[in-house]
C-alpha positions in Angstrom: 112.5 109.0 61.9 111.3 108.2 65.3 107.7 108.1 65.8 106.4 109.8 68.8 103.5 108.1 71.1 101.1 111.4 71.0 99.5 112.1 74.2 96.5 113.8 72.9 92.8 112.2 72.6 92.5 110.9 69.1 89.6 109.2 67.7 89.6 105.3 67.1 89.3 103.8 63.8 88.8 100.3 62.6 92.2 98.5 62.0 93.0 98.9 58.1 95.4 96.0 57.8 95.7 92.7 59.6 98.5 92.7 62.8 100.9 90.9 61.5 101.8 88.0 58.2 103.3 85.8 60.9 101.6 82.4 61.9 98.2 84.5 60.8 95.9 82.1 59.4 97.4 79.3 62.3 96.1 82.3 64.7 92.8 83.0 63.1 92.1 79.0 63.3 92.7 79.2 67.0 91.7 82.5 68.3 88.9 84.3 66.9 88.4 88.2 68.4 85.1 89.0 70.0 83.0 91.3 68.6 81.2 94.5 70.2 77.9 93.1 71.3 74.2 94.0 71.6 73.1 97.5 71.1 74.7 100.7 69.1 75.2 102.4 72.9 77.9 99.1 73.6 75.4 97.3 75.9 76.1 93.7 76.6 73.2 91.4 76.4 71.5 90.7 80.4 72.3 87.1 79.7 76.0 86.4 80.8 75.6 82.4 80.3 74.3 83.3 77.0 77.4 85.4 76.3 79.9 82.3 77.5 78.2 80.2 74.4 78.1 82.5 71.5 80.9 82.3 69.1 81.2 85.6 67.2 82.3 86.1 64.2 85.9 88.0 63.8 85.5 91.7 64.3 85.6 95.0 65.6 87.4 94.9 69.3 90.4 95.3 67.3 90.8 99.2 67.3 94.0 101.3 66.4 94.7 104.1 68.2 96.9 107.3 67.1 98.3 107.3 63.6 101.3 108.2 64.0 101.9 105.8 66.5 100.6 102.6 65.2 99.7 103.0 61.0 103.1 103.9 59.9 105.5 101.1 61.7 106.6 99.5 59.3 106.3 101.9 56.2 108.6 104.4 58.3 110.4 101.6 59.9 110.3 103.7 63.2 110.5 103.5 66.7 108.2 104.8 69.6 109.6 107.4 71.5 108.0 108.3 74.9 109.5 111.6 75.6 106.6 112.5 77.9 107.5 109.6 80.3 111.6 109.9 80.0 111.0 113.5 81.0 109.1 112.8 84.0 111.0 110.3 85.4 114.2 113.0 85.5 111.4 115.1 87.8 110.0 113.0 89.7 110.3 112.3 93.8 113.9 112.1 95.4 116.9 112.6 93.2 118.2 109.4 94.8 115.2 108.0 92.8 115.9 109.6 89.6 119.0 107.7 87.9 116.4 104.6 88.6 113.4 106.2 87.0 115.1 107.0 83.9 116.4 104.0 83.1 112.8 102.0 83.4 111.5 104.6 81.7 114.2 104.4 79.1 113.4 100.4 79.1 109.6 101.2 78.4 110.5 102.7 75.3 113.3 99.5 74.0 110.7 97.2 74.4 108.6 98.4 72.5 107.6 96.0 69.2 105.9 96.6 65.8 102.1 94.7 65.4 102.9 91.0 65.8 100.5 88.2 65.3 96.8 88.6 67.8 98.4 91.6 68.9 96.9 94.8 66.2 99.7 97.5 67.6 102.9 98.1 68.8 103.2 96.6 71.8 105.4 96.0 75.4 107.4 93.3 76.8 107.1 92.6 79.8 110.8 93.4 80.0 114.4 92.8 78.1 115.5 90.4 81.2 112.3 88.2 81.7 113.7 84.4 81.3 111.2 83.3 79.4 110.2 86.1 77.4 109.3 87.8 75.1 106.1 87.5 76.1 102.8 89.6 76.6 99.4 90.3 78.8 99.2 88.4 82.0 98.6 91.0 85.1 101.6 92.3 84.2 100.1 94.1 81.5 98.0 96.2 84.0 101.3 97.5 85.6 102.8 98.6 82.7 99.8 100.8 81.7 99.2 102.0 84.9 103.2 103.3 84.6 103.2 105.1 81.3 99.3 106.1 81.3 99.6 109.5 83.0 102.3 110.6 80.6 102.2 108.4 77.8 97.8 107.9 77.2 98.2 106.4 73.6 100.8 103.6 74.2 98.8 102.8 77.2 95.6 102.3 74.9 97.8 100.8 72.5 98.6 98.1 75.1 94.7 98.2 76.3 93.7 97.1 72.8 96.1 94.6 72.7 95.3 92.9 75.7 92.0 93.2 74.5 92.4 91.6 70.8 94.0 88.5 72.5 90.6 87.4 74.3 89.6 84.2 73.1 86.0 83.3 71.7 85.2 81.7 74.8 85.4 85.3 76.6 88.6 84.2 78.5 92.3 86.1 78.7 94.9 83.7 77.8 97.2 82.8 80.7 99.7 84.5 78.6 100.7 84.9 75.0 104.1 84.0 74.2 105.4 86.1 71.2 108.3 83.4 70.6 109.7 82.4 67.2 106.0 80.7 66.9 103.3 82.7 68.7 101.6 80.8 71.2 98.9 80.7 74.2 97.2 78.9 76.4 93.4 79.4 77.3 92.3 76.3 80.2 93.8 79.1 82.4 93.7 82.6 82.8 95.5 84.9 84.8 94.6 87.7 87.7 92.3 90.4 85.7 93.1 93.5 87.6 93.4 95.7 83.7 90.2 96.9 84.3 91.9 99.2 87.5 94.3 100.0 84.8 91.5 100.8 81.9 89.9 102.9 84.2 93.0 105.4 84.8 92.9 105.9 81.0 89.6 106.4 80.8 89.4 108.6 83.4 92.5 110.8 82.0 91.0 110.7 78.2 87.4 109.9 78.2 88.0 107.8 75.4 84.2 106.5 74.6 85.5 103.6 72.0 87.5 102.0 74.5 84.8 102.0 77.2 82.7 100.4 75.3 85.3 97.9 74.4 87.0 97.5 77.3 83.0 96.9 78.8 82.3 94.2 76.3 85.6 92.3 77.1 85.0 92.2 80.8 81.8 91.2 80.4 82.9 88.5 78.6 85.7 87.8 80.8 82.6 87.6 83.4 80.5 85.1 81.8 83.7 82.8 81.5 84.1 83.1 85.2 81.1 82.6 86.3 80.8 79.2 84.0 84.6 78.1 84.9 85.7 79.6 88.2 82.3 79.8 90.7 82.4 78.2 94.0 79.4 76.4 95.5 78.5 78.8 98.5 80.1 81.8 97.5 83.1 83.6 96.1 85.4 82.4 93.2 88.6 80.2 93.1 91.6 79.8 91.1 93.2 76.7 89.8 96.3 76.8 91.8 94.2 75.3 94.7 93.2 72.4 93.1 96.8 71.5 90.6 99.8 73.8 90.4 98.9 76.1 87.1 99.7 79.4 88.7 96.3 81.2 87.1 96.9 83.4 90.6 100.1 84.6 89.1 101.5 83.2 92.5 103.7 81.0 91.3 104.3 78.1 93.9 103.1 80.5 96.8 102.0 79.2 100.3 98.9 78.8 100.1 99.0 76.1 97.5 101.6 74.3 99.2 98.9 71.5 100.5 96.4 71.8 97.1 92.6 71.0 98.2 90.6 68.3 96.8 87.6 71.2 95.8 86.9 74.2 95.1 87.4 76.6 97.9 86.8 80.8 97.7 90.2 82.5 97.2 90.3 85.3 98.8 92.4 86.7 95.6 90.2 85.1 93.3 87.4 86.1 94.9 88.8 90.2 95.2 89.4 89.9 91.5 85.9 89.0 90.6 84.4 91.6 92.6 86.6 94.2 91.0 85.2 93.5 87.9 82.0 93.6 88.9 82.5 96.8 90.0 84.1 98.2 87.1 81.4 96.4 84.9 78.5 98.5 86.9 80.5 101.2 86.8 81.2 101.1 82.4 77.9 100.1 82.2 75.9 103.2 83.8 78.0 105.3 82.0 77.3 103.4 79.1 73.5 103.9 80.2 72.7 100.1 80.3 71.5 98.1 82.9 74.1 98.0 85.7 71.4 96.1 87.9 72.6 92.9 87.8 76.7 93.5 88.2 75.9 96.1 91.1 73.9 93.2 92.9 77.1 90.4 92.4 79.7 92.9 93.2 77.2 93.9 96.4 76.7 89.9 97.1 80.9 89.5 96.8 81.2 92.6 99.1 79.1 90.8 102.0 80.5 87.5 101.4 84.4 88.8 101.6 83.7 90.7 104.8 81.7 87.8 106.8 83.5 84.9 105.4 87.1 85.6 104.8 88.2 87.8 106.9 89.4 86.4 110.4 89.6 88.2 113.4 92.2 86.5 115.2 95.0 88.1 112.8 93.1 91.2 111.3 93.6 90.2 108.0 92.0 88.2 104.9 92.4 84.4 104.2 91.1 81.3 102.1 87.6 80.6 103.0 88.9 77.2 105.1 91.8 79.0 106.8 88.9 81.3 108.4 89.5 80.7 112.4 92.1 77.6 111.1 95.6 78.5 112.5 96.7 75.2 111.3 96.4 75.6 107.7 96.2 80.0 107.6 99.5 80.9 106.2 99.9 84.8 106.4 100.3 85.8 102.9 99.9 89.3 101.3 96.8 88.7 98.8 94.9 88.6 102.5 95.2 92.7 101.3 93.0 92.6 97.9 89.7 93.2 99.8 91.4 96.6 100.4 92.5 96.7 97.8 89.6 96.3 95.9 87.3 98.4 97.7 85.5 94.7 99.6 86.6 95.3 103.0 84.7 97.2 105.9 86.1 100.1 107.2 87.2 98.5 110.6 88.1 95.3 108.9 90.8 97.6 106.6 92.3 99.8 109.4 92.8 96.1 111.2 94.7 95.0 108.2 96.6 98.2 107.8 97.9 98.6 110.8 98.2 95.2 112.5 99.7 93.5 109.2 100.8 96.1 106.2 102.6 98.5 109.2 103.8 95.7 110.9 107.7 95.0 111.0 106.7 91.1 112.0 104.5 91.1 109.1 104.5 92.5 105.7 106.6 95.8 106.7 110.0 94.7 106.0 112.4 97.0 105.5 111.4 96.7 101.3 107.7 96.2 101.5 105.7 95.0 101.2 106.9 90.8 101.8 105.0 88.2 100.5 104.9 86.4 103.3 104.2 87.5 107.0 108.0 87.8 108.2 107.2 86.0 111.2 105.4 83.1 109.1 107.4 80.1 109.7 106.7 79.5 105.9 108.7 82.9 104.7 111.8 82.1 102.7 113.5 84.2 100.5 112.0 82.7 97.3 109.7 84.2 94.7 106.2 84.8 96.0 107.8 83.2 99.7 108.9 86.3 101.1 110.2 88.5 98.9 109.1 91.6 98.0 107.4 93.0 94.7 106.8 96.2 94.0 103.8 95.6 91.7 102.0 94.4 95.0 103.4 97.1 97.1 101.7 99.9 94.7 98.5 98.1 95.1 98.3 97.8 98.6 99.2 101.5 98.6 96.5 102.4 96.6 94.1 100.4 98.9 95.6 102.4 101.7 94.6 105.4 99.8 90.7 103.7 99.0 90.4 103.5 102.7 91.6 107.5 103.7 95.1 106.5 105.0 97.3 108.5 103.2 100.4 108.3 105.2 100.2 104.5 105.0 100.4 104.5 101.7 103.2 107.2 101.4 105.2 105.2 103.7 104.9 101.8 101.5 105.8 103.6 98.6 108.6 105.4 100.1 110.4 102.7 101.5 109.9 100.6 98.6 111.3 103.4 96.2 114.3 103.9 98.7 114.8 99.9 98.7 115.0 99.6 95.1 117.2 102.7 94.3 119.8 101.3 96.6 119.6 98.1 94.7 119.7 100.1 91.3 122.8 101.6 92.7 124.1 98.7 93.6 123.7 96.5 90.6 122.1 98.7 87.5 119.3 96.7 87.5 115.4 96.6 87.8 114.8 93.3 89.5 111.8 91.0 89.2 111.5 91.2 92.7 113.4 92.0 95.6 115.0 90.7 98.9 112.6 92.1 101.6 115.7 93.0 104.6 118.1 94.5 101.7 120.8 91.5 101.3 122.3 90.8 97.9 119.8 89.8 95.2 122.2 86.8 94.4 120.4 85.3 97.7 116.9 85.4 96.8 115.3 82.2 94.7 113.5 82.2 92.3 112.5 78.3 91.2 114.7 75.9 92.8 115.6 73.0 90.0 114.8 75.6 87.2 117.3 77.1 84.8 116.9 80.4 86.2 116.9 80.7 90.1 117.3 84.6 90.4 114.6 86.9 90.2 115.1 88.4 86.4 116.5 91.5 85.9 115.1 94.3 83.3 111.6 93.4 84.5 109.1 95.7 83.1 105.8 94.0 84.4 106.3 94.3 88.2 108.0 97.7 88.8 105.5 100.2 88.4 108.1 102.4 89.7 107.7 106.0 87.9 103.2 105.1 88.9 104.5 104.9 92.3 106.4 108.0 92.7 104.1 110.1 91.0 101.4 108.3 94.2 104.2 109.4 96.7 104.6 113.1 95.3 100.6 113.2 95.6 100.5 112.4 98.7 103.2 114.8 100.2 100.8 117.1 98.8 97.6 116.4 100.9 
């Protein structure tokens, strides 16, 4: 009997049996999860350095969800069936769309897995197709939530907790956790933590008080790691990619680590990311009624910094601290758009970067967009994060379009992006990785020359926020 994910608000209860038998005590030697911390409201101690160095002892951030979706797995050997989401992606925008829709949808609910290991619930892949998979977490995970949330609330929290069981004692995300034959992860690296833009849709759609104040303590946590690991002298954050090629920035072998620096530099990604989780912080913790003061006055520090130091005039749009007013070494790359994103950017400086770069046929507004590199960058090549395009990032930069009152914008990106990847779909029957930016044939678009795999995967859950970014398009028709 299948097992349906409910969509109703169902209160959380402690976990009553461990994950998963598999590679368990090898995980609880490694990984130990965080507890709640500080005060019965869910308040954080003040002291985020303090919070970096305490090693708590294995509890309570481990929280089920529904019942029916999570208790019975393996007793009723079941399935999750998200009915709710199959049914509104046969609704949903242009019926060119549709035949595209259902299938991801239809993917969402295959990949699907019982409790494994860290990971207390049933949880996603990030998609049938991924070369290296199965795997879990990473940024990805923050797409795939924001997909299903609107129809599909509990295997969205069910994916939340996850994510959220898999932070190390150190307060950091792993990189990513590799559900192989032998679970595995790596923590000298994290990843890009936009989930708490994705927490934040399900807590605004359930008001789900348990998973506030979990999802609060992680990030603060998260936070204090930063802040001890990833802090740049001056101002701003950075990720490891400038300095050695680990690909924390989830941009794998992008532009703007072709020539790696000798230090730290502000990212202007890195830097984005941080601020959004300061902001989220303030914002969890004033409705958690603790002190906010101290994450309001970083986020409001980032703010200022992002607008006076990394955004350049010359080319209306965002850069690397030392590519500021430096044609030489400023390569034209999309993440110049998280400060919109984000919420970072001044008014003017975001209308600049909307319409002189995202709108921009020479730039990012290919015919899929939105590229990954500047079209007229002489460093654009049809390879991975080179040029191509990914929808994950196109949805984002919508939504920053949206932050900063430009509607049509944003229904323009999505729109042309939906169009573009239904007329691949129809093409091929695939949901690709990533995309050829001018609509060629996905056989000429690179993924990682010398690597087994040199074609963007196809199945791939954890960059196609597809049926999210419809339901943004239909929204905005509206207004």
């Amino acid at each position: 009997m299948p097992i349906e994910a409910t969509s109703r608000h169902l209160p959380v209860r402690p976990c009553g049996r461990p994950a998963g038998r598999e590679g368990r005590a090898e995980i609880e030697a490694k990984r130990r999860p965080v507890r709640a911390s500080g005060s019965a409201n869910g308040c954080s101690p003040p002291d985020f350095g303090e919070l970096s160095r305490t090693a708590a002892a294995p509890s309570s951030i481990r929280i089920c969800g529904s019942e029916d979706s999570n208790v019975d797995w393996h007793e009723r050997k079941g399935t999750i069936v998200l009915e709710s989401l199959k049914a509104a992606a046969g609704k949903l925008g242009k019926p060119a769309w549709r035949p595209m829709l259902r299938r991801l949808a239809e993917l969402h609910e295959a990949n699907i897995h019982p409790p494994r290991g860290p990971l207390p619930h049933p949880w996603e892949n990030l998609g049938p197709g991924y070369c290296y998979g199965p795997a879990f977490g990473h940024w990805d995970i923050a797409h795939i939530v924001l997909d299903v949330v609107e129809d599909e609330p509990a295997h969205a929290r069910n994916q939340l907790a996850n994510y959220l069981a898999t932070q190390d004692v150190s307060g950091v995300f792993p990189h990513i956790t590799w559900m192989h034959e032998k679970v595995h992860w790596d923590v000298d690296v994290s990843h890009p933590q936009v989930w708490p833009a994705a927490a934040q849709e399900y807590l605004d759609a359930t008001g789900d008080p348990e998973m506030l104040r979990a999802a609060y303590d992680g990030l603060s946590r998260m936070l204090a790691w930063l802040e001890s690991h990833r802090a740049v002298e001056g101002g701003g954050f950075y990720y490891e990619d400038i300095l050695r090629p680990r690909w924390e920035s989830g941009v794998d072998e992008g532009v703007r680590f072709l020539k790696q620096s000798p230090a730290p530099i502000a990212c202007v990604d890195a830097t984005s990311h941080a601020f959004l989780m300061y902001d989220h912080a303030a914002r969890w913790a004033a409705a958690l009624n603790c002190d906010a003061t101290r994450q309001t006055a970083k986020a409001e520090d980032l703010r200022r910094f992002i607008q006076a130091r990394l955004f350049d005039e010359q080319t209306g749009f965002f850069h690397d601290a030392p590519a500021v007013g430096g044609p030489a070494s400023r390569a034209m790359a999309f993440e110049g758009v998280w400060p919109v994103v984000v919420g970072a950017a001044a008014e003017q400086q975001a209308a600049r970067v909307i319409d002189e770069n995202l709108l921009n046929p020479k730039r990012f507004f290919t015919p899929h967009p939105i590229s990954t590199v500047a079209a007229e960058d002489p460093r654009f090549e049809l390879r991975m994060w080179r040029g191509p395009a990914w929808n994950s990032m196109t949805h984002w930069a919508a939504r920053g379009c949206v932050r900063y009152g430009r509607p049509d914008a944003a229904a323009m990106l999505l729109e042309k992006a939906l169009d573009a990847t239904a007329e691949q779909f129809e093409r091929t029957g695939k949901i690709w990785e990533f995309h050829h930016p001018h609509l060629g044939t996905q056989e000429e678009v690179r993924r990682k020359p010398g690597r087994p795999q040199n074609t963007p995967c196809t199945d791939y859950l954890g960059h196609n926020p597809l049926i999210a970014m419809a339901r943004l398009w239909e929204a905005l028709r509206g207004e």
